[in-house]
N, CA, C and O atoms as a GROMACS GRO file, in nm:
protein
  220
    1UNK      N    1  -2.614   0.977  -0.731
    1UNK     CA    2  -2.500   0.889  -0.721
    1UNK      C    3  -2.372   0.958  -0.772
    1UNK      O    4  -2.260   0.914  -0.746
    2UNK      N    5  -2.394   1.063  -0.843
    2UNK     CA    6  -2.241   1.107  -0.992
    2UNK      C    7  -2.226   1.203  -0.792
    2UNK      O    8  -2.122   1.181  -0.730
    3UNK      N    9  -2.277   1.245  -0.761
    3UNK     CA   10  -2.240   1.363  -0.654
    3UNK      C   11  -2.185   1.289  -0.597
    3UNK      O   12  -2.065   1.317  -0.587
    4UNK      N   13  -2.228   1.161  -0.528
    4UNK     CA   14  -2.146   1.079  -0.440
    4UNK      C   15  -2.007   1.070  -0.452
    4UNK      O   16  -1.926   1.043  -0.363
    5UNK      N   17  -1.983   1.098  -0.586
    5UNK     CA   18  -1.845   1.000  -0.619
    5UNK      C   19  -1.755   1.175  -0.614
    5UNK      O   20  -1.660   1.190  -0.538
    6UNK      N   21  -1.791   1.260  -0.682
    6UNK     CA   22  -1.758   1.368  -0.658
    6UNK      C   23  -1.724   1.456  -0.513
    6UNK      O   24  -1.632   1.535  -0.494
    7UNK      N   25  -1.804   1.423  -0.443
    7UNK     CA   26  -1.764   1.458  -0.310
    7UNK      C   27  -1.667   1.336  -0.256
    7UNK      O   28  -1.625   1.347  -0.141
    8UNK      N   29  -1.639   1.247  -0.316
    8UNK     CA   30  -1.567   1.130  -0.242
    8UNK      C   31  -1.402   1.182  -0.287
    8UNK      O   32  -1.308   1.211  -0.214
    9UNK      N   33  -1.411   1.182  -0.412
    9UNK     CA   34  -1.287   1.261  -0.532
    9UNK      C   35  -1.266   1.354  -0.412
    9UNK      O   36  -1.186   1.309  -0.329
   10UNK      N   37  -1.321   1.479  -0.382
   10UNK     CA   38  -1.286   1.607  -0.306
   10UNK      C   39  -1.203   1.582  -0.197
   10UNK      O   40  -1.093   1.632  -0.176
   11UNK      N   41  -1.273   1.487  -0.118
   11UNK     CA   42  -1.296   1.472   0.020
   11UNK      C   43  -1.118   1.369   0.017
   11UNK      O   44  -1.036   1.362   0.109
   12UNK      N   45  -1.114   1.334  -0.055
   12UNK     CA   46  -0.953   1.220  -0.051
   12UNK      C   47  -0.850   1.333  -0.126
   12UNK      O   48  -0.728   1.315  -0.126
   13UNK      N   49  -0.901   1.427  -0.176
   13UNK     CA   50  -0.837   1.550  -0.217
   13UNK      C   51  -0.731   1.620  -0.133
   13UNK      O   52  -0.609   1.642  -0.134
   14UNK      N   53  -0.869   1.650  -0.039
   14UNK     CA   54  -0.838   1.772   0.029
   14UNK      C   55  -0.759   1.669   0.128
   14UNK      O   56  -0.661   1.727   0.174
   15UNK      N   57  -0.771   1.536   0.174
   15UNK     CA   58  -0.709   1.503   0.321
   15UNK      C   59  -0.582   1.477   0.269
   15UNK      O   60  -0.495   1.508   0.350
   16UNK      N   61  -0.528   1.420   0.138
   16UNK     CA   62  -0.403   1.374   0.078
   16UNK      C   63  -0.346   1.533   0.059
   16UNK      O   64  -0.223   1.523   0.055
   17UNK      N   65  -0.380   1.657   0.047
   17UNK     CA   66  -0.294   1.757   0.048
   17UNK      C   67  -0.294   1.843   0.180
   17UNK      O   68  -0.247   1.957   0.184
   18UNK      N   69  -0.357   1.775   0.298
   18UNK     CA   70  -0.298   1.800   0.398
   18UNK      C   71  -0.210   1.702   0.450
   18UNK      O   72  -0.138   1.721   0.548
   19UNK      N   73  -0.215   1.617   0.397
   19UNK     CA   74  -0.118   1.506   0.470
   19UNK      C   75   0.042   1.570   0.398
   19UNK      O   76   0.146   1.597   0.458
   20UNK      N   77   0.007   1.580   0.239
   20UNK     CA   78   0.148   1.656   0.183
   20UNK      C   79   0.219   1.761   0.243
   20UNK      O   80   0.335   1.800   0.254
   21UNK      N   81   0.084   1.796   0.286
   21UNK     CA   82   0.140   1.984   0.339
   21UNK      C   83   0.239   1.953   0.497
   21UNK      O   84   0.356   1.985   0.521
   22UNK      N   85   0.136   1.877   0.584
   22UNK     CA   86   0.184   1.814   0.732
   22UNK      C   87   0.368   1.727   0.730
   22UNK      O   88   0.454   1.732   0.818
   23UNK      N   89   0.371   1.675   0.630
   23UNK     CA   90   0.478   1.571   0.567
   23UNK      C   91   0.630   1.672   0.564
   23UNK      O   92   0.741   1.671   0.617
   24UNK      N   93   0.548   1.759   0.460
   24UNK     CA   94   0.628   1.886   0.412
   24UNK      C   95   0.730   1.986   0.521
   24UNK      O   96   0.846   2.027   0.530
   25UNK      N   97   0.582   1.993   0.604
   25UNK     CA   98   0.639   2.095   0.731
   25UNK      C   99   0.709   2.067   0.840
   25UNK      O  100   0.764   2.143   0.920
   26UNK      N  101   0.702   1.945   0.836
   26UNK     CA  102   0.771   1.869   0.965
   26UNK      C  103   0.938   1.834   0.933
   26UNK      O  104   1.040   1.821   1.000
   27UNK      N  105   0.897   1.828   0.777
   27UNK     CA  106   1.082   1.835   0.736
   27UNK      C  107   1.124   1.994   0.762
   27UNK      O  108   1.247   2.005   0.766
   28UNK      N  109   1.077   2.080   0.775
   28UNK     CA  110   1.165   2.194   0.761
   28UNK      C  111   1.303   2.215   0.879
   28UNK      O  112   1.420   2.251   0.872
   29UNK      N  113   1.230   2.179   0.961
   29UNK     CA  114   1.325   2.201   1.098
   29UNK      C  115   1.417   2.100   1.055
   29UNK      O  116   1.519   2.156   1.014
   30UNK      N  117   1.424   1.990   1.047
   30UNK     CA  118   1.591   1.940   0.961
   30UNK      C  119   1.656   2.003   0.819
   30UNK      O  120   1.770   1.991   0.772
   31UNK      N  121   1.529   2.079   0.767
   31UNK     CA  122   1.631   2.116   0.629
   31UNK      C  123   1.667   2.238   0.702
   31UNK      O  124   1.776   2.284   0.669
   32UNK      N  125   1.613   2.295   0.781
   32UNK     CA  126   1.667   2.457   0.834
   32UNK      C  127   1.825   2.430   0.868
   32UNK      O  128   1.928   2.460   0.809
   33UNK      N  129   1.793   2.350   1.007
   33UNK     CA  130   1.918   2.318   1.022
   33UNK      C  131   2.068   2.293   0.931
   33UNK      O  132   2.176   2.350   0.927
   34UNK      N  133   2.004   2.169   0.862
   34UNK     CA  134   2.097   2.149   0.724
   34UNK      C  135   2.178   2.281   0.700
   34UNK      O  136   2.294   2.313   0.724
   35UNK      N  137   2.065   2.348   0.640
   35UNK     CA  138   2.087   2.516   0.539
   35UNK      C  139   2.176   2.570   0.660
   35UNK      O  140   2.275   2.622   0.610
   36UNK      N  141   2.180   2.577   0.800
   36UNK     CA  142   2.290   2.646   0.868
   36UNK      C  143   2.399   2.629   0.866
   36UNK      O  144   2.497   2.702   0.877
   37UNK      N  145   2.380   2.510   0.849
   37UNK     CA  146   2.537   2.430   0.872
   37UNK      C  147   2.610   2.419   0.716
   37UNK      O  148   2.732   2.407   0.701
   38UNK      N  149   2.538   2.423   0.635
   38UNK     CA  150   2.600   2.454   0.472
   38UNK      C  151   2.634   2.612   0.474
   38UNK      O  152   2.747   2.645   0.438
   39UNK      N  153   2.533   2.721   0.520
   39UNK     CA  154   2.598   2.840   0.498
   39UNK      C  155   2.737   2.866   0.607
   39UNK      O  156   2.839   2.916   0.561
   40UNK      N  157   2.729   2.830   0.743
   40UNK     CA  158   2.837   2.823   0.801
   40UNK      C  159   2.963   2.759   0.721
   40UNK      O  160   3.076   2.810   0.718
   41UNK      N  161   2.929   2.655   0.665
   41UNK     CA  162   3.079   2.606   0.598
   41UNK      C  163   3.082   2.694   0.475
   41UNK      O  164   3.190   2.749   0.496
   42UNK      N  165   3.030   2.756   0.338
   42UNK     CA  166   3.035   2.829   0.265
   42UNK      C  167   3.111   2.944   0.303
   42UNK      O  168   3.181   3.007   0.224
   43UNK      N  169   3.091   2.978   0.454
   43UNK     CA  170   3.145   3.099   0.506
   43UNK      C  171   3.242   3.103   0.539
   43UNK      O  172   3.312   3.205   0.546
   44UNK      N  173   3.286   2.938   0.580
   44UNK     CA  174   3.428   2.942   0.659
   44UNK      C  175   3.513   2.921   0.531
   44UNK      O  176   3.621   2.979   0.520
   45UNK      N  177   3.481   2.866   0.464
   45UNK     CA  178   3.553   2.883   0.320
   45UNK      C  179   3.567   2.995   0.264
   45UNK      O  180   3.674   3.028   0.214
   46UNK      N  181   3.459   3.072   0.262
   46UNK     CA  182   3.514   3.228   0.178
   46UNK      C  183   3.634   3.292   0.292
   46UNK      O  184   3.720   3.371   0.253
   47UNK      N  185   3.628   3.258   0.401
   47UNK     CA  186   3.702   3.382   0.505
   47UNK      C  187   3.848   3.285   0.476
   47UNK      O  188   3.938   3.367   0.460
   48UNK      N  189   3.884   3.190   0.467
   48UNK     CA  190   3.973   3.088   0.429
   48UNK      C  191   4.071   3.148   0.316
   48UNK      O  192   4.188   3.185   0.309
   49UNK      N  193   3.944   3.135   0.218
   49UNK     CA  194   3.999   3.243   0.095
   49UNK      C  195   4.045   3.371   0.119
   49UNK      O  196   4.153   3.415   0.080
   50UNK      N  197   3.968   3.428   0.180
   50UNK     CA  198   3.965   3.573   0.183
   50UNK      C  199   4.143   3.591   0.267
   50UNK      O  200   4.224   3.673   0.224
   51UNK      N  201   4.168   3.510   0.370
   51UNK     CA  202   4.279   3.508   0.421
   51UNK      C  203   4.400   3.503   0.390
   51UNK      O  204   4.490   3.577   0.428
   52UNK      N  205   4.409   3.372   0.286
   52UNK     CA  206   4.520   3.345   0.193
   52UNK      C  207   4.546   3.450   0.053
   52UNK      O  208   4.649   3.457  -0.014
   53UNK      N  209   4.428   3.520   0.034
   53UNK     CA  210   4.439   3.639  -0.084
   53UNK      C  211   4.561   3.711  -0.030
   53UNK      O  212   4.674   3.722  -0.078
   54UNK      N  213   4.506   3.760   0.088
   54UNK     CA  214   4.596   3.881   0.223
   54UNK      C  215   4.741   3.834   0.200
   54UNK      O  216   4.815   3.930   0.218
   55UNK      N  217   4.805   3.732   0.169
   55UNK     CA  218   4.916   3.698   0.205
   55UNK      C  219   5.020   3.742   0.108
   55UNK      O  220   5.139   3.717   0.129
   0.00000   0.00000   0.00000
């Protein structure tokens, strides 16, 4: 019976940290995106700067 419960523990283990992992990965493609569009503006701001230094 103690095994029963032990393989039950595992078994809700292992499927709840693929569900985390699945959850996880499916956000990336919106945070990627995000991260482009923040380094693009970071960038247009330094060249902004970088422009008005020149003057």
């Amino acid at each position: 019976m103690e095994l029963a419960g032990w393989v039950t523990v595992a078994t809700v283990a292992v499927v709840g940290g693929f569900t985390v992992l699945g959850h996880l990965f499916d956000q990336i493609p919106a945070l990627a995106q995000k991260m482009i569009t923040a380094i693009r503006s970071v960038r247009a701001v330094r060249d902004e700067v970088k422009r008005n230094v020149r003057r």
